[in-house]
C-alpha positions as CSV (number, residue, x, y, z in Angstrom):
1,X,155.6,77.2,227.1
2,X,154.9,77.1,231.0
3,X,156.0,74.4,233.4
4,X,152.4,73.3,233.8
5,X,151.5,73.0,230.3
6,X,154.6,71.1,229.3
7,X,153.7,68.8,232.4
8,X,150.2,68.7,230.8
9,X,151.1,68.3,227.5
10,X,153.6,65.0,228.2
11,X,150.9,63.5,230.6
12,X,148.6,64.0,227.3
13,X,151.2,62.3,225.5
14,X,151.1,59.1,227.9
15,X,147.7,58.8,227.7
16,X,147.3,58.8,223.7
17,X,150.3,56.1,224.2
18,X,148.7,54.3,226.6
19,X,145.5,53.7,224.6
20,X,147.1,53.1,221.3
21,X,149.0,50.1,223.7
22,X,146.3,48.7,225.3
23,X,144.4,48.7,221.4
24,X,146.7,47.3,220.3
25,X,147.0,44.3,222.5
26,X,143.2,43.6,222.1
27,X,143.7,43.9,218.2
28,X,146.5,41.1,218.4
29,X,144.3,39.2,221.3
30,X,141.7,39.0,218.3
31,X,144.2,38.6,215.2
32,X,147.1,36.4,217.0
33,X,150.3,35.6,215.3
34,X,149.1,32.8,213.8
35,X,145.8,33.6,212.4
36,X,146.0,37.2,211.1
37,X,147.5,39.0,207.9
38,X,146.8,41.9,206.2
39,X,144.6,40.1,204.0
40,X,142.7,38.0,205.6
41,X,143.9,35.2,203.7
42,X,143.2,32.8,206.1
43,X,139.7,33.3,207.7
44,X,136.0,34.0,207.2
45,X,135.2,36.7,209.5
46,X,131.1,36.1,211.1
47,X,128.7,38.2,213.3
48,X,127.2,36.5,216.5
49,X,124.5,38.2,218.1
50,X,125.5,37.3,221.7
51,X,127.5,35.2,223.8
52,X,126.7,31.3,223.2
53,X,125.3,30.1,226.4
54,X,127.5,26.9,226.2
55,X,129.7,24.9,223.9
56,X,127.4,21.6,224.4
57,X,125.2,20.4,221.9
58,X,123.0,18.1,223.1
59,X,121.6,20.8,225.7
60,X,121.3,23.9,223.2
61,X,118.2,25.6,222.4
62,X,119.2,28.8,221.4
63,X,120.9,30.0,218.1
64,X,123.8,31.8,219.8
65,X,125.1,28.4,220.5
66,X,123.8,26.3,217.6
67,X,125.7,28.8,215.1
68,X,128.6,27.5,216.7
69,X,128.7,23.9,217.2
70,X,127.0,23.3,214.2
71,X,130.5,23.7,212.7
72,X,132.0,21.5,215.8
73,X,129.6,18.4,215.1
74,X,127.9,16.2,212.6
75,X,125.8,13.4,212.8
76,X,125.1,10.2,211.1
77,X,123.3,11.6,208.3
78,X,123.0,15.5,205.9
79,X,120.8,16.8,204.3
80,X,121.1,18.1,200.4
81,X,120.5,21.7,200.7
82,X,118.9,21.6,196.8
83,X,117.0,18.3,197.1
84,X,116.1,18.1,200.9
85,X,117.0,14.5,200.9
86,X,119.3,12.5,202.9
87,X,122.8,12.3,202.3
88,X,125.6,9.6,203.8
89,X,128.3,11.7,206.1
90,X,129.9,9.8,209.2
91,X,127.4,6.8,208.0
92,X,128.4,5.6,204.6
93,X,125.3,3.6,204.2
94,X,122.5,2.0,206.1
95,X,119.7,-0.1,205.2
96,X,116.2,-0.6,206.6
97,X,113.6,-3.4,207.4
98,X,110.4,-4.3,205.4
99,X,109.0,-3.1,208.7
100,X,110.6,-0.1,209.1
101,X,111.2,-0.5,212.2
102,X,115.1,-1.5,212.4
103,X,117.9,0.5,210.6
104,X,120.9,-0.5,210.5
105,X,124.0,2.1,209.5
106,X,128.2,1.3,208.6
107,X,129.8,3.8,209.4
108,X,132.9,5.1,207.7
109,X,136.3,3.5,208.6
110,X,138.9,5.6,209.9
111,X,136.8,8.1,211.1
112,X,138.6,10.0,214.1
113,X,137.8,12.5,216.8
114,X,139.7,16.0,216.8
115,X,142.3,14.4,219.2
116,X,142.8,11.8,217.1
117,X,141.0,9.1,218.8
118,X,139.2,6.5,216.6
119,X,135.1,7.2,216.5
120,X,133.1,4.0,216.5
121,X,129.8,2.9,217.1
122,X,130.4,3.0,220.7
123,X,130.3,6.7,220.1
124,X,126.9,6.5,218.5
125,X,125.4,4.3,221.2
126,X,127.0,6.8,223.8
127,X,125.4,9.5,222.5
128,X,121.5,8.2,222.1
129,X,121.7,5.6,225.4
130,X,123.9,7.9,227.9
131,X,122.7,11.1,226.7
132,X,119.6,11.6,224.9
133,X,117.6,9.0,226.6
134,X,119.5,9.9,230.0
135,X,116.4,11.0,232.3
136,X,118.6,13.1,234.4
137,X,120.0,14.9,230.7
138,X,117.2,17.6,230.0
139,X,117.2,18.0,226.4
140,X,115.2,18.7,223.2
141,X,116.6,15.8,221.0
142,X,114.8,13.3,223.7
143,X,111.0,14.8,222.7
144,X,112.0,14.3,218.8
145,X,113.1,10.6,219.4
146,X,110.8,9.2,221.5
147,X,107.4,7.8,219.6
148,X,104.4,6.7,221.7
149,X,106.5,7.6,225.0
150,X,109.1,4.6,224.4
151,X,113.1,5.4,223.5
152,X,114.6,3.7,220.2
153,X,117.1,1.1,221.7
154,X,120.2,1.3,220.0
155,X,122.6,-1.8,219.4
156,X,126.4,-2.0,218.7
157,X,126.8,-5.0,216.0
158,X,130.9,-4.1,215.7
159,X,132.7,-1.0,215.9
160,X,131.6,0.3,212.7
161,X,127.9,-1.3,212.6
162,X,125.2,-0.2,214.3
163,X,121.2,-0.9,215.1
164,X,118.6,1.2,215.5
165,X,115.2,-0.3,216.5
166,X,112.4,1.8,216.5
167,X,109.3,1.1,218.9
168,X,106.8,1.7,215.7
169,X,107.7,3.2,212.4
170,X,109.4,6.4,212.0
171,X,108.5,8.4,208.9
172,X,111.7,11.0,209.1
173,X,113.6,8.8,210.9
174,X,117.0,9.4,208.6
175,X,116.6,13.1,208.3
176,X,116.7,12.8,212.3
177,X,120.0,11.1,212.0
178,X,121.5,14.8,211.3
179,X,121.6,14.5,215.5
180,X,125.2,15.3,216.5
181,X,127.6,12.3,217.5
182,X,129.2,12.9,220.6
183,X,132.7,11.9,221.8
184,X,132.3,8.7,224.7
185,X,135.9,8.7,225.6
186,X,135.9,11.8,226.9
187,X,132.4,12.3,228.4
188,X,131.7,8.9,229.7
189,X,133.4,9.9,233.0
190,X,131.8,13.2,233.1
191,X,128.5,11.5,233.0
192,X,128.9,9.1,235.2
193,X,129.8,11.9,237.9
194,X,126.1,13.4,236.7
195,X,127.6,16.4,235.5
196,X,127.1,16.4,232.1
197,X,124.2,19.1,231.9
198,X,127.0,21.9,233.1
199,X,129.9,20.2,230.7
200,X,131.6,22.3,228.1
201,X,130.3,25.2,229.8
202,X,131.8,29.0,228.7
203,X,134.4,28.6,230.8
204,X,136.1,25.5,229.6
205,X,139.5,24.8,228.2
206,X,138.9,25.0,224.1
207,X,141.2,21.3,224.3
208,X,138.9,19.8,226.3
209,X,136.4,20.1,223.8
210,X,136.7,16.9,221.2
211,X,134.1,17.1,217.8
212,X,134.4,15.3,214.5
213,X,132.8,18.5,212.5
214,X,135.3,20.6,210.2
215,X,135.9,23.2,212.9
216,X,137.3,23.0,216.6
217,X,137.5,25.6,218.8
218,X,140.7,27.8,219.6
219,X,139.6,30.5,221.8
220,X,136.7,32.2,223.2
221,X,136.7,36.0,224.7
222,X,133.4,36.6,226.1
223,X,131.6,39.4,224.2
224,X,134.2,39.7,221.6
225,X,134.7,36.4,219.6
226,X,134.8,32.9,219.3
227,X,137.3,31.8,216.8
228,X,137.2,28.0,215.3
229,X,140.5,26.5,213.8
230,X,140.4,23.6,211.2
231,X,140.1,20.5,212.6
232,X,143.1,18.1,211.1
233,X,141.1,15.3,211.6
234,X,138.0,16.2,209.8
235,X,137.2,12.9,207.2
236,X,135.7,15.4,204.4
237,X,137.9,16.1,201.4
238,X,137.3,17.8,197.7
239,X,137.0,16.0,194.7
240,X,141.0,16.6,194.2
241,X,141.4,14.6,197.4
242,X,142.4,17.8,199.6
243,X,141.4,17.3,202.9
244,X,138.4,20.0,204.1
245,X,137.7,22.4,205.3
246,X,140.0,24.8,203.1
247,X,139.1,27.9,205.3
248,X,141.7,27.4,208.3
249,X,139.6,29.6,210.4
250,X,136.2,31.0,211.1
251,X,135.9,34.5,213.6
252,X,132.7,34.6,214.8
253,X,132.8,38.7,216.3
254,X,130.0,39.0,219.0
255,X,128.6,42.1,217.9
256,X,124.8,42.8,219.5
257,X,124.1,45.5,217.4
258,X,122.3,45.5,213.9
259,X,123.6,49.1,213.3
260,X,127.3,48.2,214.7
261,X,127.3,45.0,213.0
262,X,126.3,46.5,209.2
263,X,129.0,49.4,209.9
264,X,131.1,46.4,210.5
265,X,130.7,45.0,207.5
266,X,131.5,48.1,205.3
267,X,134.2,48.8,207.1
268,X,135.8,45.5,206.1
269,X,135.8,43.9,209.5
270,X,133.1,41.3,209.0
271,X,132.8,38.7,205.5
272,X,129.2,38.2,206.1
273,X,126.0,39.2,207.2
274,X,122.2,38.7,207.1
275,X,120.5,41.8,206.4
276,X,117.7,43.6,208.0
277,X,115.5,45.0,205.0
278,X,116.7,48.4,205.4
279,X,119.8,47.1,205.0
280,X,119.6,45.4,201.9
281,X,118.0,48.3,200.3
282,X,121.1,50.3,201.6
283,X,123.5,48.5,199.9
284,X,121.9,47.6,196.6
285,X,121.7,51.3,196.3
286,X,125.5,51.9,197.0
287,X,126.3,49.4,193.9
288,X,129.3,48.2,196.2
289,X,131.3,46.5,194.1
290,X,133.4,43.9,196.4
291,X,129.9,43.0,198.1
292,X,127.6,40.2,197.1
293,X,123.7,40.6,197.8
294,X,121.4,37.7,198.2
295,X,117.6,37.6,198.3
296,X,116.5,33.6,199.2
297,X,112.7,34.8,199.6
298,X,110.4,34.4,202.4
299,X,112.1,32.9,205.5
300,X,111.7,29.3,207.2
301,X,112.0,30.7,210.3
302,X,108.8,32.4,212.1
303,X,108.4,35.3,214.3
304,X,105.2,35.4,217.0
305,X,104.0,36.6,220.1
306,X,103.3,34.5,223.0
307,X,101.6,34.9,226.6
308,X,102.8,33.1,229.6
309,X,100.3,30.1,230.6
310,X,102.5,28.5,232.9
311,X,100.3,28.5,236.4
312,X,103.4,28.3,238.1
313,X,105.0,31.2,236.6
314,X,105.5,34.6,238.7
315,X,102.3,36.3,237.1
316,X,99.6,37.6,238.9
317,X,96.3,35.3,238.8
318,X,94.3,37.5,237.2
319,X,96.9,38.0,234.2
320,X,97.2,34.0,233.9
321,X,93.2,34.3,233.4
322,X,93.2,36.4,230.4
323,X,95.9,35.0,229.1
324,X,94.5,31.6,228.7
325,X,91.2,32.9,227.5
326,X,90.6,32.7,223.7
327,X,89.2,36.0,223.6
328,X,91.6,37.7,224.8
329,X,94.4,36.4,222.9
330,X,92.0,36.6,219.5
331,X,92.0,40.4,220.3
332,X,95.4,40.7,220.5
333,X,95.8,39.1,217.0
334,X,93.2,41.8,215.9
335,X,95.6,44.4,217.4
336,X,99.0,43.6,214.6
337,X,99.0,45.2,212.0
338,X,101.1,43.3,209.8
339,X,100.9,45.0,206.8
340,X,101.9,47.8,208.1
341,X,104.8,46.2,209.9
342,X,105.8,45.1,206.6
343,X,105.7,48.4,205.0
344,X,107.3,50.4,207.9
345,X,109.7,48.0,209.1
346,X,110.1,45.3,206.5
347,X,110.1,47.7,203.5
348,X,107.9,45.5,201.4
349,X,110.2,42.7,202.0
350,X,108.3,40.5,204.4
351,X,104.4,38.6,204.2
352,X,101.9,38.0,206.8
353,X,102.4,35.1,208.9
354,X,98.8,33.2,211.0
355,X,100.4,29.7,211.2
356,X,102.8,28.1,212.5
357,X,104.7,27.2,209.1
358,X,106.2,29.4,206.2
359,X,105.3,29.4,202.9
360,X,108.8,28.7,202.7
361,X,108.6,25.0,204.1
362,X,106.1,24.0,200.5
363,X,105.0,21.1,201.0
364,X,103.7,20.5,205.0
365,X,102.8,24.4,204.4
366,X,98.7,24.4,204.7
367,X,96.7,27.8,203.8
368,X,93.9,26.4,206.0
369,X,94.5,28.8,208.7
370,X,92.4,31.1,210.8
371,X,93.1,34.8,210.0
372,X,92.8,37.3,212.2
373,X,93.3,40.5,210.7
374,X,93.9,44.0,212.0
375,X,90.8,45.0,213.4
376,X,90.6,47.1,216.3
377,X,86.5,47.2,216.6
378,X,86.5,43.4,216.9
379,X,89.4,43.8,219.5
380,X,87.3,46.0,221.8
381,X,84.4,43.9,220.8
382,X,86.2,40.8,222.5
383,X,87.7,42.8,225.4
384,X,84.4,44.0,226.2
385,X,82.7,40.6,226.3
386,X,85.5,40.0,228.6
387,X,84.3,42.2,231.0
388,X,87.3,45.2,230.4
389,X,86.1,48.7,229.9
390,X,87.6,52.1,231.1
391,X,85.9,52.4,234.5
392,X,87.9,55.4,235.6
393,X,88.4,57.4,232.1
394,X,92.4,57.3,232.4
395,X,91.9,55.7,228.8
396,X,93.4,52.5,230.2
397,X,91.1,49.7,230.0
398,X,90.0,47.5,233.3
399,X,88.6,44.0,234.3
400,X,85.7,43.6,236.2
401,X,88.2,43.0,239.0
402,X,89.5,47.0,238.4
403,X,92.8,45.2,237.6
404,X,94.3,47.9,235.0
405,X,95.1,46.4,231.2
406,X,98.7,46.6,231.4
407,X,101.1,44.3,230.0
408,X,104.8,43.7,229.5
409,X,106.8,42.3,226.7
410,X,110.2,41.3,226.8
411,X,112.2,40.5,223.5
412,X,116.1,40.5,222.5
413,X,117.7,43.8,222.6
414,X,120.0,42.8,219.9
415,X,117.1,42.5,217.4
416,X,116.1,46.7,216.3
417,X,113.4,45.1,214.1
418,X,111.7,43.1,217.1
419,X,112.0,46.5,219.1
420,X,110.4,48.1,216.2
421,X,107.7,45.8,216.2
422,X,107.2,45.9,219.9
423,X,107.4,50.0,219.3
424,X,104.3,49.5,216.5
425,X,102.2,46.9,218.7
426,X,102.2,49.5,221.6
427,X,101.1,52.3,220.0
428,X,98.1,50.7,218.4
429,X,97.1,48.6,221.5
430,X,97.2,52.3,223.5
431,X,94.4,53.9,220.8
432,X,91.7,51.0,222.4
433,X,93.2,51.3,225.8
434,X,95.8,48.6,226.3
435,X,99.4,50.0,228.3
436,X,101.8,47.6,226.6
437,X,105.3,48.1,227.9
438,X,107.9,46.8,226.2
439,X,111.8,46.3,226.8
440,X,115.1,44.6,225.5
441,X,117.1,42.4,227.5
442,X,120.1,39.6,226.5
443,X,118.8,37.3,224.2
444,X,120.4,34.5,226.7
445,X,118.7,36.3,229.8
446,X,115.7,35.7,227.5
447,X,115.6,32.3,226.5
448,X,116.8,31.8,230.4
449,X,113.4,33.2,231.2
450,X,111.4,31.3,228.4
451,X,113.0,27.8,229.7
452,X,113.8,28.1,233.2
453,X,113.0,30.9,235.5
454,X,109.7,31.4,233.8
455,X,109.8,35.4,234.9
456,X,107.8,36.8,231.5
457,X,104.4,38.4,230.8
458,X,104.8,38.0,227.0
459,X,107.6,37.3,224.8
460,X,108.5,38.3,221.1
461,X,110.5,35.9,219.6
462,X,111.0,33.6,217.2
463,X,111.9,30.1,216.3
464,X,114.2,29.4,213.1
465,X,112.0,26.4,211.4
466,X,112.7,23.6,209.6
467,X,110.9,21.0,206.6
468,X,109.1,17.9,208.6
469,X,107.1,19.4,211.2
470,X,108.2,16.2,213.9
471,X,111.5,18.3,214.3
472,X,109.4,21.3,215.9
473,X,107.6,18.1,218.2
474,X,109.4,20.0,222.1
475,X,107.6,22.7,221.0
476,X,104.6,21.6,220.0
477,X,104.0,18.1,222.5
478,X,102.4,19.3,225.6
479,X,105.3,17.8,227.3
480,X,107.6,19.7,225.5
481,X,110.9,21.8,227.3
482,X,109.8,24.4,224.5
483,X,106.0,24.1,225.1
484,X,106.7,28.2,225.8
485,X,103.8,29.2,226.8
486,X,103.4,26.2,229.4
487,X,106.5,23.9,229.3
488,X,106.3,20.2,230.8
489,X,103.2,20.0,231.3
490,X,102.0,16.5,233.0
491,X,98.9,16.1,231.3
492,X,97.5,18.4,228.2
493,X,96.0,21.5,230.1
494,X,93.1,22.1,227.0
495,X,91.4,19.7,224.6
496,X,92.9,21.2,221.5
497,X,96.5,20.6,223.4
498,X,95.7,16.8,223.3
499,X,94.8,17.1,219.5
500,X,98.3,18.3,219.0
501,X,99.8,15.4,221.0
502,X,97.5,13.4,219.4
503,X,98.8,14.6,215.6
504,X,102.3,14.1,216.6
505,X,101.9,10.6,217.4
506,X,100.5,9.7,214.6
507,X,101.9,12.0,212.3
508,X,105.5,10.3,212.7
509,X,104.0,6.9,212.2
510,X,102.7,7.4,209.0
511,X,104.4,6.9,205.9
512,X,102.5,8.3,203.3
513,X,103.2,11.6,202.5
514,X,99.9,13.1,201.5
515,X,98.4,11.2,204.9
516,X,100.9,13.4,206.5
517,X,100.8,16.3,205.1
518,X,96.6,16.6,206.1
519,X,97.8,15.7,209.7
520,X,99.8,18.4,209.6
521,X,97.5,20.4,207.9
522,X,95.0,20.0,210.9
523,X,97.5,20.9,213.5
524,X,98.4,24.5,211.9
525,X,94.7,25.0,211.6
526,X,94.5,24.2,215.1
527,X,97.1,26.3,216.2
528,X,95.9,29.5,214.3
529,X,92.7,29.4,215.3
530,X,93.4,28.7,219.0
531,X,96.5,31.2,219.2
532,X,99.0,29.9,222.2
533,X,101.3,31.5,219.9
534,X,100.3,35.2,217.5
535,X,102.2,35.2,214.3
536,X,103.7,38.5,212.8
537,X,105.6,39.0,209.8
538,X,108.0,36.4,207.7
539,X,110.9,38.4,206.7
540,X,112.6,37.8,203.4
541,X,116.1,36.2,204.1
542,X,118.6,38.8,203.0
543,X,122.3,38.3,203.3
544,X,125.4,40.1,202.4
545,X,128.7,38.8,201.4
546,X,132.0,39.6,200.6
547,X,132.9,38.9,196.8
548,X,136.2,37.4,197.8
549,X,135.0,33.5,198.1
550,X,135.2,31.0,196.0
551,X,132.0,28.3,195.7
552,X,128.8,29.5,197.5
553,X,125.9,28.1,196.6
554,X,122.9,29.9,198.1
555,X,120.0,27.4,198.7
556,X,116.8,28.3,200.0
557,X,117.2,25.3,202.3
558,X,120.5,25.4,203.1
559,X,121.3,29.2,203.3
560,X,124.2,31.0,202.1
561,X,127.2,29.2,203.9
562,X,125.8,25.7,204.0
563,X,128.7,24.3,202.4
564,X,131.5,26.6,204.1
565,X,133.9,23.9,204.7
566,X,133.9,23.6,200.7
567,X,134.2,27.5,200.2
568,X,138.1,29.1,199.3
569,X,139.4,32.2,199.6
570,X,140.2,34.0,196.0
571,X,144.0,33.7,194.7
572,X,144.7,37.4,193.9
């Protein structure tokens, strides 16, 4: 052998060295000492889709941060997964007046914070009179809470009593006691220095961060993980009297990919996984043995178009004028083609969507909807009464203005099936002469946009869903901080708007069920025939899941991991 080649050859060496060391110092960052075997006898091993935007829970409105302090907080009150009905948790009782109007709820002695202070009803009070109701604390839990524009005043009896007096009745006042409890010992100061909004940002010291959920944090690496430890404090325990959760830890891997994170998954790396269709088909077809598949039908959640209405918004005029013109958006529902998204994309595992709520929800969920099928005469039809034709043959429709018919979508890059459906709605929009142009950027970029900067045309997205409509009320109140299409407004900006309003107020007042289901009723008709927002496809829920746990549940309310502080790893 040359001199040069043995000098190449022992450079080549260094360098295989050198990246099997630096791999190997990101595997152990991931799987420390004290949290990783062989295994995996000690953790459940999640996907996130992206980075959460924050670690705070009383400002979150996005699920990359909800996944995770869901596990960090509870509330008052839970929900039976099976029965939809209220459950005691940190509240051990409570009873109400003949009124309805005052609640009052004992909460459970003993009850401590993950640093092992005591959490009391000052606590509680802390977290409805400092925080939700602070005006300078933008948040979605203050829309929910607030009936006829006037806070609930909360009242400390003794530290384990508390008060609740509603302005007017409240119909589901205790499922809204699911609201997370937040610690006043610690943020009391940061509060009172008006810096709450910013608190528990990415950046902050996993300590500093105090919950009463099952979980605390341990460490965060942004865009690789966020791992959760048990918390010792946590009040839960089995019916043998072990304290929960049994799981020590939960790995939530930030993997943005669908594709990476399914490879993931048969490669061992990740426990669980919600499926895309394609997926699921994939893997009942392999028969893999150590894998569990679950179908829980049509999703709660809902996925939609929706066009920017906001007049101060950095749109163009013109575009603000179609898009708050009924006949435009009416063509644009003529323009999806769900079933075909749901044969194509979906593989037969998804149903048309035109309202706001699932099939899924059952009882609020109405039929009484406008449809507007896929129908690309009636579209041109519209557009034409509009004033659009192609006045320079290029194929691309124009306003009477010669402003050009193009328009641009934004949706998360992390979502193939969203791309997909962008991919679908572009092509059939460019056969009547609509340029839609379409691209993926960072889900938290995205709801950034949606919520603050206002920069969009028109957004694909979706919202996850829920049982009582109230709970969707920020969206849905004109005043709203997720009113997408126009958020905040000061006074309804259309007639139909003020129905809405108008709904919602009375809606959560009443407390006969049927009185509010036909309340309800009228506001999905409302909101399918006057389109703010364009429904698409419901996807079937599909999940995936390691056969190595012992006591899931699947609900169709709750999910697949609803109880996962109950859940145990096998003995082999």
């Amino acid at each position: 052998m040359k001199p040069a080649n043995k000098w190449f050859a022992s450079l080549l060496r260094l360098l295989v060295f050198s990246i099997v060391l630096i791999g190997s110092l990101l595997w152990f960052s991931f799987y420390d000492s004290d949290s990783y075997n062989p295994i995996k006898d000690r953790m459940i091993v999640l996907r996130l889709a992206s980075d959460p935007k924050s670690f705070n829970p009383i400002v979150a409105q996005e699920t990359s941060t909800t996944s995770v302090t869901s596990l960090l907080f509870e509330g008052l009150v839970r929900i039976d997964p099976f029965t939809q009905q209220p459950l005691p948790n940190l509240a051990w009782k409570w009873e109400v007046s003949e009124d309805g109007r005052r609640w009052r709820f004992y909460l459970r002695k003993g009850l401590k914070w993950s640093d092992g202070f005591p959490l009391t009803a000052e606590d509680v009070a802390f977290t409805f009179n400092s925080l939700i109701f602070n005006p300078a604390i933008p948040n979605s839990a203050k829309e929910i809470f607030t009936i006829d524009g006037q806070p609930i005043k909360v009242e400390i009896k003794d530290e384990y009593t508390i008060d609740f007096i509603l302005p007017d009745r409240f119909a589901p006042f205790l499922e809204a006691m699911t609201q997370e409890i937040l610690p006043r010992h610690i943020l009391k100061p940061i509060v009172d220095r008006g810096e709450f909004s910013s608190a528990w940002s990415l950046s902050v010291s996993p300590g500093d961060i105090v919950c009463n959920g099952p979980y605390r944090l341990k460490r965060f690496v942004p865009g690789q993980f966020v791992k959760l430890e048990a918390n010792s404090y946590y009040w839960r325990r089995d019916r043998d009297g072990t304290r929960l959760p049994h799981i020590p830890q939960v790995v939530m891997m930030i993997i943005p990919s669908d594709d990476t994170a399914l490879l993931k998954f048969l490669e061992g790396e990740l426990d669980f996984l919600s499926l895309r269709p394609m997926d699921y088909i994939l893997l009942k077809k392999r028969h893999l043995k150590d894998v569990r598949l679950i179908n829980l039908g049509p999703s709660l959640g809902t996925n939609f178009l929706v066009f920017n209405q906001n007049p101060s918004a950095p749109v163009p005029e013109y575009k603000l004028g179609w898009f708050k013109d009924i006949r435009f958006r009416k063509a644009i529902a003529h323009l999806i083609d769900r079933e075909g998204i749901i044969r194509t994309i979906y593989s037969g595992l998804g149903q048309a969507q035109y309202g706001p709520l699932s099939e899924a929800n059952g009882f609020f969920y109405s039929p009484d909807l406008c449809r507007y099928g896929f129908d690309k005469k009636e579209a041109l039809a519209l557009l034409g009464d509009m004033g659009f034709k192609d006045r320079d043959g290029d194929g691309i429709l124009e306003d009477e203005a010669g402003h050009r018919l193009v328009l641009s979508l934004v949706t998360n890059a992390n979502s193939s099936e969203r791309l997909q459906i962008a991919s679908i709605l572009a092509r059939d929009m460019r056969t009547v002469g609509i340029d839609l142009r379409y691209i993926g950027i960072d889900f938290n970029d995205l709801v950034t946009r949606l919520t603050s900067s206002f920069d969009w045309e028109i957004a694909l997205i979706g919202l996850t869903g829920g049982f009582d409509p109230h709970f969707g009320k920020n969206v849905w109140s004109s005043k709203g901080p997720l009113h997408i299409w126009y958020p905040r407004e000061r006074q309804p900006a259309t007639d139909w708007e003020r129905q809405v309003d108008e709904i919602f107020e009375t809606a959560v007042k009443e407390l006969d069920r049927e009185k509010r289901k036909a309340l309800y009723s009228r506001w999905q008709r409302i909101i399918s025939c006057r389109l703010p927002v364009i429904y698409t496809v419901t996807p079937s829920r599909l999940f995936a899941l390691k056969d190595r746990f012992e006591g899931i549940k699947p609900s169709p309310y709750g999910g697949v991991l609803h109880n996962i502080a109950e859940l145990k790893i096998k003995t082999k």
